[in-house]
MARNU-720068 format. One record per residue (C-alpha): residue number from 1; residue in one letter; x, y, z. Coordinates in pm, whole numbers. Example, Ala and Ser with C-alpha at 12.3 -4.5 7.8 and 13.67 -1.06 7.14 Angstrom:
BEGIN
+------+------+--------+--------+--------+
| resi | resn |     c1 |     c2 |     c3 |
+------+------+--------+--------+--------+
|    1 |    A |   1230 |   -450 |    780 |
|    2 |    S |   1367 |   -106 |    714 |
+------+------+--------+--------+--------+
***
This chain:
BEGIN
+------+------+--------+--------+--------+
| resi | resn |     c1 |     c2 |     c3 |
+------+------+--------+--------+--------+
|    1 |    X |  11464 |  10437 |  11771 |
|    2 |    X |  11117 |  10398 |  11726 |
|    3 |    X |  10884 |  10711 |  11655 |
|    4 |    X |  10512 |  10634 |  11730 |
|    5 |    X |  10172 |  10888 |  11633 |
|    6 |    X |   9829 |  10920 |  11571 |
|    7 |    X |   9693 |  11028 |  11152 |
|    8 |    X |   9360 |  11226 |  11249 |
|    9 |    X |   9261 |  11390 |  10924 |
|   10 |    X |   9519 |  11477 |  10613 |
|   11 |    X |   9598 |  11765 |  10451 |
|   12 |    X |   9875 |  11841 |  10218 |
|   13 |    X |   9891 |  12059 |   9916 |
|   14 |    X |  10077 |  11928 |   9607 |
|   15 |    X |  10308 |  12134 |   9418 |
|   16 |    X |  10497 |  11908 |   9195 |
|   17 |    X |  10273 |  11681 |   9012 |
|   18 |    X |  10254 |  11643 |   8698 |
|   19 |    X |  10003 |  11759 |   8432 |
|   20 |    X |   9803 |  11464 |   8363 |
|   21 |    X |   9628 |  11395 |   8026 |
|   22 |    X |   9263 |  11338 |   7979 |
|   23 |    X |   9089 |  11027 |   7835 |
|   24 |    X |   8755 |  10967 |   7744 |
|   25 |    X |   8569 |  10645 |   7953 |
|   26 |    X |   8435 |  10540 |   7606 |
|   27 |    X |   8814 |  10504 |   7512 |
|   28 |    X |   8979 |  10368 |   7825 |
|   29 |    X |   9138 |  10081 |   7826 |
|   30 |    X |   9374 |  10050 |   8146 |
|   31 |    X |   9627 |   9819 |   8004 |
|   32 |    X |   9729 |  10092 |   7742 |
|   33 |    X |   9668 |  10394 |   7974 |
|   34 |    X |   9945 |  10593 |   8128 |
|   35 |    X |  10053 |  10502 |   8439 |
|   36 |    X |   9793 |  10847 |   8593 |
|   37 |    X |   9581 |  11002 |   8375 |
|   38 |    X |   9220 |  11168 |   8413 |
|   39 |    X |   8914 |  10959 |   8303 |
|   40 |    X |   8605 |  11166 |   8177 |
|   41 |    X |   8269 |  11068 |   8175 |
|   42 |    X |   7954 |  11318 |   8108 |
|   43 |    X |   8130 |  11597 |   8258 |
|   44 |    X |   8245 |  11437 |   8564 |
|   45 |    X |   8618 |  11319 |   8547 |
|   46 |    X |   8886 |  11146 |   8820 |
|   47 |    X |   9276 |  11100 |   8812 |
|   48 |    X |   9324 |  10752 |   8768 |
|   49 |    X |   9674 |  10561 |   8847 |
|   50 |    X |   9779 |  10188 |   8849 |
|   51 |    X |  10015 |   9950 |   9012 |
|   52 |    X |  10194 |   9676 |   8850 |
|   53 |    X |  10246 |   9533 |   9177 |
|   54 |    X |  10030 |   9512 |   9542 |
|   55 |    X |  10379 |   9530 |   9679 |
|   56 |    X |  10456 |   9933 |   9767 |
|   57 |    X |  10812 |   9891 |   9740 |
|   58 |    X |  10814 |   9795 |   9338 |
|   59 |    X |  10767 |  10031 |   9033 |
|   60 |    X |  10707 |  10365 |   9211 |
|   61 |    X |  10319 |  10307 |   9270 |
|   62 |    X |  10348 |  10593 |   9528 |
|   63 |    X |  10463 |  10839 |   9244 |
|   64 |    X |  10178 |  10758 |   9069 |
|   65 |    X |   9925 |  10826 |   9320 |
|   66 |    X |  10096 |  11144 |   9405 |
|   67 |    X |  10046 |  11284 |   9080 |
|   68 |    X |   9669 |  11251 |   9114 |
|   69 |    X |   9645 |  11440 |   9448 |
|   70 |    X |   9606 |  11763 |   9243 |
|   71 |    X |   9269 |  11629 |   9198 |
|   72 |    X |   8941 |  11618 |   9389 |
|   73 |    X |   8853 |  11278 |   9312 |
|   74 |    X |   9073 |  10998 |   9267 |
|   75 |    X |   9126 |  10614 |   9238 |
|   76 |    X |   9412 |  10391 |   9189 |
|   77 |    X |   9371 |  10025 |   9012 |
|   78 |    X |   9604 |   9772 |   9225 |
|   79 |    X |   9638 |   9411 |   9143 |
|   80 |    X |   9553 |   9147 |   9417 |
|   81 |    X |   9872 |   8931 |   9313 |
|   82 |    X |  10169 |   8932 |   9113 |
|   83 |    X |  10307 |   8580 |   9042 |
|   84 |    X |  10608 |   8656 |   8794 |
|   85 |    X |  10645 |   8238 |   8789 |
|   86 |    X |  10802 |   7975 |   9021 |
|   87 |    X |  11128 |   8123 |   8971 |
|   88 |    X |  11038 |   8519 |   9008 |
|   89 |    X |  10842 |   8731 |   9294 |
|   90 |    X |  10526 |   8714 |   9420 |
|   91 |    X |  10309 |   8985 |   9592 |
|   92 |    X |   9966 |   8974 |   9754 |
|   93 |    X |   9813 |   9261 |   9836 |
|   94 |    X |   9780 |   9395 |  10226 |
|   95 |    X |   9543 |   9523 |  10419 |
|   96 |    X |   9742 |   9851 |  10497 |
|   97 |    X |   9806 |   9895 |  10163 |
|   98 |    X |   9426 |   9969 |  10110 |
|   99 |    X |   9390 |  10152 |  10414 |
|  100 |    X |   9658 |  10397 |  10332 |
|  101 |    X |   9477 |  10513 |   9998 |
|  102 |    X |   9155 |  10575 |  10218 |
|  103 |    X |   9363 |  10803 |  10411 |
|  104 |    X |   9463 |  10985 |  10114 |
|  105 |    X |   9084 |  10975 |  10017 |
|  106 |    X |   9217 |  10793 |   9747 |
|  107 |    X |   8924 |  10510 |   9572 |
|  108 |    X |   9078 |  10199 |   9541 |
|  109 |    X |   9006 |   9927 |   9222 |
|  110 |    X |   9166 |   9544 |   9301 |
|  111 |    X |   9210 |   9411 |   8972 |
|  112 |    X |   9370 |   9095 |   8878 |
|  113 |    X |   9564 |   8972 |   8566 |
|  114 |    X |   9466 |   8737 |   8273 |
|  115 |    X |   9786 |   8822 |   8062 |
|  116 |    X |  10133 |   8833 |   8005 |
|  117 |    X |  10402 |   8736 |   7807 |
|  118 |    X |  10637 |   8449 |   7893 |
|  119 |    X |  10996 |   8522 |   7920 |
|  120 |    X |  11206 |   8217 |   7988 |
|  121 |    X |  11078 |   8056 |   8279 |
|  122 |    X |  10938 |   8356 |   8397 |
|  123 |    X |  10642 |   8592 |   8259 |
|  124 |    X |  10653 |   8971 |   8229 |
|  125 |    X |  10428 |   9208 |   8066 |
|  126 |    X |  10115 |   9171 |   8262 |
|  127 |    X |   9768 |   9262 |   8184 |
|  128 |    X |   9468 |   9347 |   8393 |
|  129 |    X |   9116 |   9244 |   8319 |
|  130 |    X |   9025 |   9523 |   8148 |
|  131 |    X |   8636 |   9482 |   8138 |
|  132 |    X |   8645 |   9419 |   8527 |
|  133 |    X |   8822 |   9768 |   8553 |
|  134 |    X |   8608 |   9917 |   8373 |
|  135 |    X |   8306 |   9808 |   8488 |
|  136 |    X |   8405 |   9930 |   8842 |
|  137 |    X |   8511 |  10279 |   8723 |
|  138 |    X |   8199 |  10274 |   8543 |
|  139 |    X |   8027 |  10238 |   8866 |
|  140 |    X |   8230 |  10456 |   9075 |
|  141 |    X |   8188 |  10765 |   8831 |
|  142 |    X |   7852 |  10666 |   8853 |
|  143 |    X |   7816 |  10636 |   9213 |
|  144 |    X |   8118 |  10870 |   9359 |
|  145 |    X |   8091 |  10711 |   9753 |
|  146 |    X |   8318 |  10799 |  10039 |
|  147 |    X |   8680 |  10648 |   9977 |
|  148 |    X |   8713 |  10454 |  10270 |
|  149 |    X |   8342 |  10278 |  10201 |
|  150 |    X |   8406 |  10236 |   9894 |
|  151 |    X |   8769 |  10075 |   9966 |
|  152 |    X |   8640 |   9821 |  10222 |
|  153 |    X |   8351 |   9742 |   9973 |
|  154 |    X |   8670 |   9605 |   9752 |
|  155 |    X |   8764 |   9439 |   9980 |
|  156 |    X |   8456 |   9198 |  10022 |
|  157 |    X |   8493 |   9117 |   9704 |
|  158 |    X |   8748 |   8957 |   9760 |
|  159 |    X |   8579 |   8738 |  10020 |
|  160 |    X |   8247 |   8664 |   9746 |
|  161 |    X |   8418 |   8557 |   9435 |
|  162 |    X |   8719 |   8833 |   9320 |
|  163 |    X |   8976 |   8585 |   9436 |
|  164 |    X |   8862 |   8280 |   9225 |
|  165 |    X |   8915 |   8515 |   8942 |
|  166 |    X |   9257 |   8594 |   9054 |
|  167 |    X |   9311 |   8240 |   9070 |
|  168 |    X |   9136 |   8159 |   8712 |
|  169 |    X |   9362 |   8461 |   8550 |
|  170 |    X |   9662 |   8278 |   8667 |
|  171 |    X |   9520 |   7946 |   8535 |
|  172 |    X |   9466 |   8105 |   8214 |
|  173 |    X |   9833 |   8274 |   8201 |
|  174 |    X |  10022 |   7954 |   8252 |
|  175 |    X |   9810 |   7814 |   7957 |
|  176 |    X |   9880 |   8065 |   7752 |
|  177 |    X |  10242 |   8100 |   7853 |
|  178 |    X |  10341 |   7735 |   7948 |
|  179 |    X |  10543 |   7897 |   8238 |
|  180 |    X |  10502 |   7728 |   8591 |
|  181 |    X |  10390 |   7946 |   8887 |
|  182 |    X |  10430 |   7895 |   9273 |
|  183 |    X |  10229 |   7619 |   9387 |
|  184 |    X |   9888 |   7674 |   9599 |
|  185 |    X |   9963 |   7718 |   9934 |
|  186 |    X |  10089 |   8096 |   9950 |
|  187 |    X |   9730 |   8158 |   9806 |
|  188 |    X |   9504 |   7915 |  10029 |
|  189 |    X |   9691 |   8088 |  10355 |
|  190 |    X |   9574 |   8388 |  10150 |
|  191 |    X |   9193 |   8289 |  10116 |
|  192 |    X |   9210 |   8164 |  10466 |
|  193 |    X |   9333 |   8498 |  10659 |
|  194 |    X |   8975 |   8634 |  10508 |
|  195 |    X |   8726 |   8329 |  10530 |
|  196 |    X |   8604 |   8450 |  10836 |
|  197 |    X |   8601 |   8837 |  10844 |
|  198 |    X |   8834 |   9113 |  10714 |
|  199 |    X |   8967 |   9147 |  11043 |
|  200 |    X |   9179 |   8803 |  11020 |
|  201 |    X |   9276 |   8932 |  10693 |
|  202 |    X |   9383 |   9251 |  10875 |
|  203 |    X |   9617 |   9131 |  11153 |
|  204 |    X |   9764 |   8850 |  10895 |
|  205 |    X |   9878 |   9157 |  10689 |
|  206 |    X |   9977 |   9364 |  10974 |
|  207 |    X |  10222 |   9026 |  11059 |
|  208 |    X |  10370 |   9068 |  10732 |
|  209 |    X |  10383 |   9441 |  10764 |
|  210 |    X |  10592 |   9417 |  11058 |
|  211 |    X |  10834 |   9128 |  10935 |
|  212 |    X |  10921 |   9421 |  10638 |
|  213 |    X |  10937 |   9672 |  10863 |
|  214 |    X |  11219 |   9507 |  11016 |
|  215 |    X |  11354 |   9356 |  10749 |
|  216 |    X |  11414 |   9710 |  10613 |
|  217 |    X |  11528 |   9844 |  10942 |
|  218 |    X |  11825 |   9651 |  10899 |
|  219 |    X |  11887 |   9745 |  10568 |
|  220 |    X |  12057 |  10034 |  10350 |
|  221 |    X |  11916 |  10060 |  10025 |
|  222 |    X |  12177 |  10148 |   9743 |
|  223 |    X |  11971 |  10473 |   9711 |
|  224 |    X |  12037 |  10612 |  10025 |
|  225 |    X |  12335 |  10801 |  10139 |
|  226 |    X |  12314 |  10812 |  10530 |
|  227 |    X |  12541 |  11084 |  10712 |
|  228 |    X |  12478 |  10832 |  11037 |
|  229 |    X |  12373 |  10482 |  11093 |
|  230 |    X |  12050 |  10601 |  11264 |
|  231 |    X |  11731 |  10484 |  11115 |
|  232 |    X |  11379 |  10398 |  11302 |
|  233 |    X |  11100 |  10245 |  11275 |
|  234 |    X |  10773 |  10459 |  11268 |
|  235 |    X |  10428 |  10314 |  11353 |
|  236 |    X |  10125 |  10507 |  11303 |
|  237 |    X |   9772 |  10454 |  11406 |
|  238 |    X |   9459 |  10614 |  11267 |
|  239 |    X |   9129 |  10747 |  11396 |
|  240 |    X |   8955 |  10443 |  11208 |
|  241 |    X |   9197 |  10162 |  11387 |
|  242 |    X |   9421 |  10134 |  11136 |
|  243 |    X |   9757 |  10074 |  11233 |
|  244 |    X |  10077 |  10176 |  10941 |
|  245 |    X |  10448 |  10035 |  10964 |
|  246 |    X |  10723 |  10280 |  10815 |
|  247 |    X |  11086 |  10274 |  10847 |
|  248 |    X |  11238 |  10622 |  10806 |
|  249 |    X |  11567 |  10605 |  10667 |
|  250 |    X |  11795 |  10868 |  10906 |
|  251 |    X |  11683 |  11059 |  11214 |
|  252 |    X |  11813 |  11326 |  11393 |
|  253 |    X |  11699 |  11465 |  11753 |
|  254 |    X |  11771 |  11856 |  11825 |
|  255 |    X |  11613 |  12075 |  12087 |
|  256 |    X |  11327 |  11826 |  12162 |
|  257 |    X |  11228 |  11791 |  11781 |
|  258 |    X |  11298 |  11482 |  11565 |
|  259 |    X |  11380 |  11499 |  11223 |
|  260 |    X |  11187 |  11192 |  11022 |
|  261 |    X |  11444 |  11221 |  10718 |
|  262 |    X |  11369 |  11036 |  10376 |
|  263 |    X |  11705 |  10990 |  10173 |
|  264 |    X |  11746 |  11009 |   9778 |
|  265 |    X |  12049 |  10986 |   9678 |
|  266 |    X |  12196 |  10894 |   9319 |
|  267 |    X |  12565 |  10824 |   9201 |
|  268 |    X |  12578 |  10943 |   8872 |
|  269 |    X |  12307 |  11254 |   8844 |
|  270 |    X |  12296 |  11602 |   8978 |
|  271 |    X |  11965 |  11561 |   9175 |
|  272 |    X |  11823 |  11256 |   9233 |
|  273 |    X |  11505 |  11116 |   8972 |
|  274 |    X |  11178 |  11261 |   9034 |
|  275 |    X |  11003 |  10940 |   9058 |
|  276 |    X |  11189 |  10830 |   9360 |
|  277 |    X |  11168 |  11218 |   9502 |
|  278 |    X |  10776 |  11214 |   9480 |
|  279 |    X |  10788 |  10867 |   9635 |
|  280 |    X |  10976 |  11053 |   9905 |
|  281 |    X |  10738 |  11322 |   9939 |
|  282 |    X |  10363 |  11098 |   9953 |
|  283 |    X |  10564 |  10990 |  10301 |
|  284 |    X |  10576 |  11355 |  10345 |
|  285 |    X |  10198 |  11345 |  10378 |
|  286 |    X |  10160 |  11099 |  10657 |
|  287 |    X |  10431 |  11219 |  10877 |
|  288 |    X |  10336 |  11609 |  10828 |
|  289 |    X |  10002 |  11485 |  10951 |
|  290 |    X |  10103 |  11295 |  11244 |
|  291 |    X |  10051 |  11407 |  11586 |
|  292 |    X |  10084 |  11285 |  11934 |
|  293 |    X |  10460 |  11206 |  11804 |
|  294 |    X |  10681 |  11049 |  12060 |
|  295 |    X |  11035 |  10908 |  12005 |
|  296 |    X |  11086 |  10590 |  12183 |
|  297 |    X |  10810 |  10687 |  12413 |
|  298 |    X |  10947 |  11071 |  12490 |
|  299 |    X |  10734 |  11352 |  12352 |
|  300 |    X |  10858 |  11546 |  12077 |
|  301 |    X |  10784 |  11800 |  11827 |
|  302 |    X |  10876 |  11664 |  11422 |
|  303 |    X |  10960 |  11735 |  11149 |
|  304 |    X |  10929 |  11552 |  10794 |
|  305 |    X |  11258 |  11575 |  10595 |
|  306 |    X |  11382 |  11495 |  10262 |
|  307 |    X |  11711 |  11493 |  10175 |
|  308 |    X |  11846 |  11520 |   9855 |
|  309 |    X |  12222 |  11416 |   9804 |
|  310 |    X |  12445 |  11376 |   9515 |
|  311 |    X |  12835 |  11303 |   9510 |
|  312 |    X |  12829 |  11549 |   9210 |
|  313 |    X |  12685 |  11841 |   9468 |
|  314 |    X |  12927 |  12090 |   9596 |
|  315 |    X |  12728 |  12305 |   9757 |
|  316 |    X |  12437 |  12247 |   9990 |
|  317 |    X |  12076 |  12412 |  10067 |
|  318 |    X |  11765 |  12366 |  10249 |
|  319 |    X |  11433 |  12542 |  10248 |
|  320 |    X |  11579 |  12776 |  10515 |
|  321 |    X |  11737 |  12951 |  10220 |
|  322 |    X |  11620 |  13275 |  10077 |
|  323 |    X |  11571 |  13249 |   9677 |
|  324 |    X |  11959 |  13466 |   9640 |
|  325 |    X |  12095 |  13143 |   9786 |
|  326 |    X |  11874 |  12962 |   9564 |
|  327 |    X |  12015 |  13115 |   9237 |
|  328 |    X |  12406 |  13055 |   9381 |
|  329 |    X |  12356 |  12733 |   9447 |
|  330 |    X |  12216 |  12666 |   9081 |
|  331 |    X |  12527 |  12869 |   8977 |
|  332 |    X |  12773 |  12661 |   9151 |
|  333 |    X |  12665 |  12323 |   9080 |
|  334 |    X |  12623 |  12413 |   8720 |
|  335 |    X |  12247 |  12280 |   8731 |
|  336 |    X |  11981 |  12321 |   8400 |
|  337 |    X |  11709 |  12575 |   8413 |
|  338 |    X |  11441 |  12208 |   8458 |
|  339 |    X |  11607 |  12159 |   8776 |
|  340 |    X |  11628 |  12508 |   8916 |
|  341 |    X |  11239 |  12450 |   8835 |
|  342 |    X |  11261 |  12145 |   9040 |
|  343 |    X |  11419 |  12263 |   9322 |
|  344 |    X |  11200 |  12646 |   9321 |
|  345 |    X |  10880 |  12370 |   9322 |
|  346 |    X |  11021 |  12154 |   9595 |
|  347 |    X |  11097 |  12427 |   9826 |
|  348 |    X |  10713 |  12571 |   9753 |
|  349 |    X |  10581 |  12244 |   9852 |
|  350 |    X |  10821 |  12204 |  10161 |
|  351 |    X |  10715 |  12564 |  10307 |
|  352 |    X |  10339 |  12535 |  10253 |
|  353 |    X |  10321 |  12237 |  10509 |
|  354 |    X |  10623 |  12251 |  10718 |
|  355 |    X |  10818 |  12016 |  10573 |
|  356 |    X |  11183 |  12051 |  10518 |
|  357 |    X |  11420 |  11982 |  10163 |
|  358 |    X |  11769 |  11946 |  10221 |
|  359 |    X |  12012 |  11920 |   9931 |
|  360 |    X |  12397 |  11847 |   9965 |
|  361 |    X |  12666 |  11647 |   9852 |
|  362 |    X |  12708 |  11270 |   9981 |
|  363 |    X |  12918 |  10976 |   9877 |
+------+------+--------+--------+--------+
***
């Protein structure tokens, strides 16, 4: 199946971040900051979070920026590329990567590394420039422009001098490290999809954006728990042009309305781990705001789902519940006070934009 819509504006109200703590600019250092915190600088502060990778997929990046949503102003620090050496991974960053944060009005700071630490043949440990960080943050506490300016802004950069310092950092790691990276050409078809314009480096992303999509189409991650074989593919334009490949793990059609459904699911715990639950509900926000929603070209209502399964659950609930089922399921799947908490939070979240949590028991 493949679910297509249109992202006009977003809202979304967050009730399950988490309370972030507060650092002075004078004191900042991104490399030994938290992975979100709040920045402060004469009285005007922003929620700041940071990737380790421009890949989406790697290290929960999407948790992160969740847990900043609580605040008006925000920015996220994501690294250009991540070359763990000849004989790890390596990410560039994407186009619709960029583009997603300026839907979530979320500034955007491409950093590169200089750092890390070898380990064998490969290197770990990265570390961003830390004056070029903070000499953007500098000037976007300074400045405070319109997310999606400032985001493209970034993204010039990269076409008047920011890469050559990606490169350099590289240069300098292998130095330090003696470890070998991947040779030049994965970075020169890089600098070419934006020698002309940012549009060549848009469609060259939106090519790789597509080849995931269907690479994880055909996939079942060991975190999911499907009760059928159903997934889809969901493509999303926006007002602006953009144009966003998802695959939703499980769908379900009843009575004209689709359920999107995003699957958790761990082996050994009660509930699944937070992190991978918040990176389940930041999809939330871009299917909740979809509209124009048609499943393989049919019309239909939606609605955003994520389901929660455990093989340790005997019992099952969904936000349909009333808060007496609430405190019997707690009871009969033996669950802490924390994840009551959890669950009471979830459920507030889910009813306060139409979204729907479903916990039960899966293999």
């Amino acid at each position: 199946m493949e679910i297509t819509g249109t992202i006009n504006s977003i809202t979304y109200s967050v009730q399950c971040a988490e309370k972030l703590r507060t650092i002075a600019f004078d004191t900042f250092d991104i490399n030994t900051s938290p992975p979100a915190c709040v920045v402060t600088s004469g009285g005007t502060g922003l929620a700041l979070s940071k990737w380790v990778s421009p890949k989406r997929t790697r290290s929960y990046p999407y948790e992160r920026v969740y847990n900043t949503l609580q605040y008006p102003m925000r920015v996220t620090v994501i690294p250009v590329l991540k070359d763990e050496g000849a004989s790890g991974e390596r990410d560039f960053l994407q186009w619709d990567t960029v583009m997603l944060m300026s839907l979530l009005d979320v500034h955007v700071i491409l950093g590169y590394y200089n750092r890390a630490t070898a380990r064998g043949n490969k290197v770990s440990n990265f570390m961003f420039d830390a004056v070029h960080v903070g000499k953007q943050l500098k000037e976007l506490l300074s400045s405070k422009p319109q997310a999606r300016e400032w985001n493209i802004a970034q993204l010039q950069q990269l076409q008047s001098g920011l890469l050559e310092r990606v490169v350099e950092g590289y240069t300098t790691i292998a130095q330090q490290t003696g470890v070998a990276f991947h040779d030049n050409a994965g970075i020169e078809q890089f600098r070419r999809s934006m020698h002309d314009n940012l549009e060549t480096f848009m469609e060259f992303s939106r090519k790789k954006s597509v080849q995931a999509q269907n690479r994880e189409f055909n996939t079942i991650q060991p975190k999911e728990a499907l009760s059928s074989a159903t997934k889809a593919k969901v493509t999303i334009h926006d007002a602006w042009g953009g144009l966003y490949y998802f695959t939703v793990d499980e769908v379900s059609v009843e009575d004209n309305t689709v359920y999107m459904i995003e699957d958790k699911h761990t082996v050994h715990g009660v509930i699944p781990n937070i992190s991978d639950i918040k990176d389940g509900l930041l999809k939330m926000i871009f299917y909740k705001n979809m509209t124009g929603v048609a499943a393989d070209g049919i019309p239909m209502k939606h609605i955003p789902t994520v389901a929660l399964t455990s093989r340790r659950l005997v019992t099952s609930i969904t936000t349909a519940d009333n808060s007496a089922n609430i405190v019997q399921f707690v009871a009969e799947n033996n669950l802490k006070p924390a994840q009551q908490q959890l669950i009471e939070h979830l459920f507030k979240e889910a009813q306060a934009n139409g979204i729907e949590i479903r916990l039960h028991h899966a293999e």
